[in-house]
Structure formats: C-alpha cells, structure tokens
C-alpha positions in Angstrom: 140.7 -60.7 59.0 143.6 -59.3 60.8 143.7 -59.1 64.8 142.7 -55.2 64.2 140.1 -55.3 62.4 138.6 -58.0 64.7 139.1 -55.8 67.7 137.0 -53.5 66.2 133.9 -55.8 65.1 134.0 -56.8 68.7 134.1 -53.7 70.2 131.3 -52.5 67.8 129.2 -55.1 68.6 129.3 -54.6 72.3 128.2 -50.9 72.5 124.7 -50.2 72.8 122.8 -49.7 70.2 121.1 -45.8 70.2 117.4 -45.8 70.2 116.2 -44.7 66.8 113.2 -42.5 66.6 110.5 -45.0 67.4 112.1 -46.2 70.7 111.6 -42.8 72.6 112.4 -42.9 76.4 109.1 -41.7 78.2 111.0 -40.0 80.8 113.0 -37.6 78.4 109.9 -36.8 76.4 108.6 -33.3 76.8 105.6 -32.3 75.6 106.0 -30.0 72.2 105.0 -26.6 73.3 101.6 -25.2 71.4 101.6 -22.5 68.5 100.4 -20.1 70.8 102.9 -20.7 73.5 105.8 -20.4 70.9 104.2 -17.4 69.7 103.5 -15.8 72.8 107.5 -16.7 73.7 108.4 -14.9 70.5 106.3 -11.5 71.5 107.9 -11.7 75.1 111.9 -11.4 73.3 110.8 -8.7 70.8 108.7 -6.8 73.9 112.4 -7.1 75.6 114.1 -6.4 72.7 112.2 -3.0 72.5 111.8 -2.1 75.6 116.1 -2.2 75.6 116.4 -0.6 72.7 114.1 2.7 73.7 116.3 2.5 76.8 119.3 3.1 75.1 117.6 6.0 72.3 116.4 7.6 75.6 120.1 7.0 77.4 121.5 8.5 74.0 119.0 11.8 73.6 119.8 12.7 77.0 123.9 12.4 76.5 123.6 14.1 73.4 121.5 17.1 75.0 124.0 17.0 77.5 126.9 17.7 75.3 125.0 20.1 73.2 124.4 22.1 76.3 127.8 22.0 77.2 129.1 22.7 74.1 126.9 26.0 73.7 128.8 27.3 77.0 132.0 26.5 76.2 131.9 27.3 72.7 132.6 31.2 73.0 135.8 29.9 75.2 138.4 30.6 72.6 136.9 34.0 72.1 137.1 34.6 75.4 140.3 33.3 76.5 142.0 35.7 73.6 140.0 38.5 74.8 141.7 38.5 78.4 144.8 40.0 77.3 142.8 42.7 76.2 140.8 43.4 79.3 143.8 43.1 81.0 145.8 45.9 79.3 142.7 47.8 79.3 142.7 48.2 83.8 146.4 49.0 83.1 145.8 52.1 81.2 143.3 53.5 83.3 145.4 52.7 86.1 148.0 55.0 84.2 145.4 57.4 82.7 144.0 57.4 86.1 147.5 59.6 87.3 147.0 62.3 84.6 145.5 64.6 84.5 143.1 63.8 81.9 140.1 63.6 83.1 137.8 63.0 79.8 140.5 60.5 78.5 139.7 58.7 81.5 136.2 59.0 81.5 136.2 57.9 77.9 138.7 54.7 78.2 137.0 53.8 80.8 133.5 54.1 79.3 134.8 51.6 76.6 136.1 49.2 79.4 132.7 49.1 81.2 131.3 48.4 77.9 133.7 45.5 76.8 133.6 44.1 80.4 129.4 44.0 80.8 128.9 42.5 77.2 132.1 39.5 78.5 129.8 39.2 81.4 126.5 39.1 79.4 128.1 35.9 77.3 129.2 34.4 80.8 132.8 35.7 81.7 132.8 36.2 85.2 136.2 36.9 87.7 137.3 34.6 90.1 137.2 36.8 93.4 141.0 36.3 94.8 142.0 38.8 97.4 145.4 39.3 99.2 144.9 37.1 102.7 142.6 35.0 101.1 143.6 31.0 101.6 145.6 29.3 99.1 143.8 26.8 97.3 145.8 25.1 94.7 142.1 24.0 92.6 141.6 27.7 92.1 144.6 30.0 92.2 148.1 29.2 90.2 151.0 30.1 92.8 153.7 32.0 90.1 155.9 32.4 93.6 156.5 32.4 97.8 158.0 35.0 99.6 158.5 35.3 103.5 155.4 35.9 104.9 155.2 39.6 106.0 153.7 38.5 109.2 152.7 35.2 110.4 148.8 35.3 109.6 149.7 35.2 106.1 151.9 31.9 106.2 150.3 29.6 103.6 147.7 32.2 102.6 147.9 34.6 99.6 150.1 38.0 99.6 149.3 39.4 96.3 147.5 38.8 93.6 149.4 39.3 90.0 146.9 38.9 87.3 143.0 38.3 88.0 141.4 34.6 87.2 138.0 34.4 84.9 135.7 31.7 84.5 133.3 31.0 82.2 130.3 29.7 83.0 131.0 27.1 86.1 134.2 26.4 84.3 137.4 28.1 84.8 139.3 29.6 81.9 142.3 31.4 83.9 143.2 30.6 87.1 144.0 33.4 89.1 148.1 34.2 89.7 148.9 35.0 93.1 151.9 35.2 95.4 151.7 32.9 98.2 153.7 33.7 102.2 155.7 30.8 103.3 
C-alpha cells in the first residue's frame, strides 16, 4: 500500500461515524405533524394564495376602468385639435364681416359659429380663459414673444393674447399664445 493510500484509511477511520436511521438523536427529533395539521397548513397557503390573487383582479378591474374612462375623454382629441383651425378662422371672418355692411351675412356666419362652437362644447371643448394683464404662468399659456412692458404693472404679466387656448376635458389641448411685458 503506498503512503497515500494509507493516509486515507487513517483518516477515514478517524471520522465519526453518522448515525444511521435507528440511532436518532432525541433532541433533534420533532414530532411528525398530524394529517390534519398538514392539511389545515395547505388550506391556510391556498386561502393566501387567493386572497392575493382577487387583490390583484380587483387592482387590475380598477386600472383598466381607469384607462377606459380616460380613454373615452381623450378619444375625440384628434378631432378636436383639427377642428381648432376652423373655429379659429371662423371669429376671423366675423371679425371682418362684422365691418360690412352685411348684416344677414353676419347674422348667418355667425349662426353657424354658435352652432359649431356649442356642439365642441357639448363633447367637452372648453377655452382657457387668458386675458391681457392676466399673470404669466408658463403651465398654462405658451409665451410666442416679450415686448417692453407698456407700463410697469404689466412687467412679467401678459400684454396680448394671439390665439386662444382650449382644453378638453381637464386636459389641455392648446395652450393659449400670448405676448408677455418684460
């Protein structure tokens, strides 16, 4: 036998020896739990697992109402963003109309404005009030330019508003354009 291979017997026979089944420690020992108890354990995970999973359906019915509402007042916002050049033009010519003499071309444009502005309004299109002197707010108006304040009360505050802002809904679809005074 070589030196090696004697190192190992020895070692081998000088390690303990690992209790086989019949030499159980009596401290370690627990006792085995009963078929109810294991069964009771097992309704107690799948009462959890439940209980987690209707959580989350509930968490996932609410988000999905949520964006389903959302959607449904947004969704005419193309629509409406396309019609604003139209409403636009539409206070022009009466602003023009408005200096003829004309009066039943008037009348009759703007019958047809009213009309196109209370069925926006009806679907949610609603102006952004901005009026000259108002206070600058750069969350709700779009500065296009400054100009020296005509007097000092308007320094930072708007001088004249360019184009009219609409929102739809609570959100806004145009910001207003205004001039600001420096």
């Amino acid at each position: 036998m070589s030196k090696k291979n004697k190192e190992k017997v020895a070692v081998a026979e000088e390690a303990p020896q690992a209790p086989n089944a019949t030499q159980k420690n009596e401290k370690n020992e627990l006792p085995e739990p009963s078929p109810l108890e294991l069964l009771q354990d097992e309704m107690e995970k799948e009462k959890d697992r439940y209980l987690r999973l209707f959580a989350e359906f509930e968490n996932y019915k609410r988000r999905t109402g949520k964006e389903r509402l959302e959607l449904f007042k947004t969704a005419s916002q193309d629509v409406m963003v396309s019609l604003l050049p139209i409403l636009d033009d539409f206070e022009r010519a009466l602003k023009e109309i408005e200096k003829s003499e004309e009066d039943t071309l008037f009348k009759g444009v703007e019958l047809i404005h009213q009309k196109l502005k209370e069925t926006l309004r009806q679907k949610g299109l609603e102006v952004v009030v901005t009026q000259a002197g108002d206070d600058f707010d750069s969350e709700l108006h779009e500065a296009v330019t400054q100009i020296p304040a005509p007097s000092d009360d308007l320094k930072g505050k708007i001088v004249d508003v360019l184009e009219k802002g609409y929102q739809l809904g609570e959100k806004i679809i145009r910001y207003p354009k205004v001039v600001t005074g420096q």
